[in-house]
C-alpha positions, 0 to 999 in steps of 0.5 A: 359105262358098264364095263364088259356088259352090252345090256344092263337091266333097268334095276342095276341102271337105275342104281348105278345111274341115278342118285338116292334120292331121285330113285323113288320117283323114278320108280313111280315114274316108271310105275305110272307110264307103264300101268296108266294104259292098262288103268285107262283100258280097263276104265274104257271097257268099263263105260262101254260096257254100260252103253253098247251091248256085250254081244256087240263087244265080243264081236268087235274084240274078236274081230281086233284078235282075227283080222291081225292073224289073217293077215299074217296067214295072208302074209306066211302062206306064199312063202311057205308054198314057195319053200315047198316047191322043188325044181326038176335039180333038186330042191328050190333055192331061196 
């Protein structure tokens, strides 16, 4: 379809692929799946706000930040002591 490219923007996509006329709606299409989440979480945070205390929301989004990012730890820390370690040969190997 693109000759002597592998990966094609979604500008030149949209384009070569699409008549015209449907462009403007395929923008506004795109426009909306990609801004009605971020539209949706700012009106959730919104209304929490208005009901349960801030002190109880920064607790809980940190908490949804640090969880995550222990597990990763959890997760890289035996592989980093594993590739520390060194055999009576010489280094370990993988």
């Amino acid at each position: 379809m693109f000759p002597g490219r592998e990966r094609v923007d979604a500008p030149t996509a949209t384009r070569v692929l699409l008549k015209a006329s449907c462009r403007g709606r395929t923008g506004a299409a795109a426009n909306l799946l990609l801004n009605l989440p971020q539209v949706m979480a700012a009106l959730a945070a919104a209304a929490l706000i208005g009901f349960v205390d801030c002190r109880l929301l920064i607790l809980t989004a940190a908490a949804g930040c640090l969880l995550p990012a222990a597990g990763c730890l959890l997760r890289i820390l035996p592989m980093l002591s594993k590739a520390g370690r060194r055999t009576a040969d010489g280094p370990a190997s993988a």
